[in-house]
N, C-alpha and C positions, 0 to 999 in steps of 0.2 A: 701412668698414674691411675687411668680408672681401672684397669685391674686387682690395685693394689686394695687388700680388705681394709674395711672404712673405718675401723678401730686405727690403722696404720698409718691411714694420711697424714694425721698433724704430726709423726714424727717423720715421716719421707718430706711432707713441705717442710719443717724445720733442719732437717740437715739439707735439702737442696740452697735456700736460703742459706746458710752457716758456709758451703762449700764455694756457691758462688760470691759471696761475700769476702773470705778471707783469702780467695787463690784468686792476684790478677794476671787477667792474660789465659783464663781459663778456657779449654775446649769442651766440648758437649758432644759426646754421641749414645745413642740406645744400641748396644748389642746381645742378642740373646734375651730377648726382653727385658735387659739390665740397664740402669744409665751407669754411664763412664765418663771421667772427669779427668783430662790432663791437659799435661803444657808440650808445646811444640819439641822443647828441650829435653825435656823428663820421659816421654812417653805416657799411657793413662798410670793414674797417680793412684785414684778412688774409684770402688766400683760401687754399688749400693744393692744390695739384695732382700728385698721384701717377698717374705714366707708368709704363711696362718700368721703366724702370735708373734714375730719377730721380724727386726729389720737389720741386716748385715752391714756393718759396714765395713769394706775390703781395703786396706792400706797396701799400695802393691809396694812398697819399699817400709815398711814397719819397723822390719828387723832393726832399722840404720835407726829409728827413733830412740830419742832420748824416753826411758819408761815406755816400749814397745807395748801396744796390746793385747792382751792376753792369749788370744786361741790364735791358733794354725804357725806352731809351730814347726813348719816344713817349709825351708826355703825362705824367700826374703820377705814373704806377705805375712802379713798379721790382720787380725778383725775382730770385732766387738760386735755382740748381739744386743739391742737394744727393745725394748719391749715398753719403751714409755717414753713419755714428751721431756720426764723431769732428766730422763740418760739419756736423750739427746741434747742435753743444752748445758749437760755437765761441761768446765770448763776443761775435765781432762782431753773429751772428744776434740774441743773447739782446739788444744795445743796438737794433738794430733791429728788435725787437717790444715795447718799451719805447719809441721813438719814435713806434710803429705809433697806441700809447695819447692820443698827442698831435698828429698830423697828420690831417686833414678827410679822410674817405676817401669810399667811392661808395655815392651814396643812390639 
């Protein structure tokens, strides 16, 4: 987190918040300087990538969501770049880390 540039915080604390709140039974590891978020059954689910001016966030089973996120059409991941606190709390994000809870993600 203190890496992360300080325009970017309130939207990495607010989807950290958002991800641990909606997926129970949730795991936590940093790899690659990245946090990763999955379940024992699923594999990692969500990955979170903060750049400069945006913040990634990586749905490793996307494709299988109802209304998939737009970018990384290749393979099963999908992601949305977020660049504001008001696109992190869009309620589209929050149904897609509630699906994130239910689509096989990367073991």
């Amino acid at each position: 987190m203190s890496r992360v540039m300080p325009d970017l915080h309130p939207i990495v604390e607010s989807l950290d918040e958002q991800i641990r709140e909606r997926i129970p039974g949730l795991q936590f590891a940093v790899k690659w300087k990245r946090p990763f978020y999955g379940l024992p059954d699923l594999g990692w689910v969500i990955e979170m990538a903060a750049y400069d001016v945006s913040v990634n966030v990586v749905f490793f089973g996307g494709a299988d969501f109802d209304s998939p996120p737009p970018l990384g059409e290749t393979g099963r991941s999908r992601y949305v770049k977020l660049r504001s606190l008001e696109e992190a709390q869009a309620a589209e994000l929050g149904a897609w880390i509630e699906q994130a809870a239910q689509a096989p993600g990367w073991k």
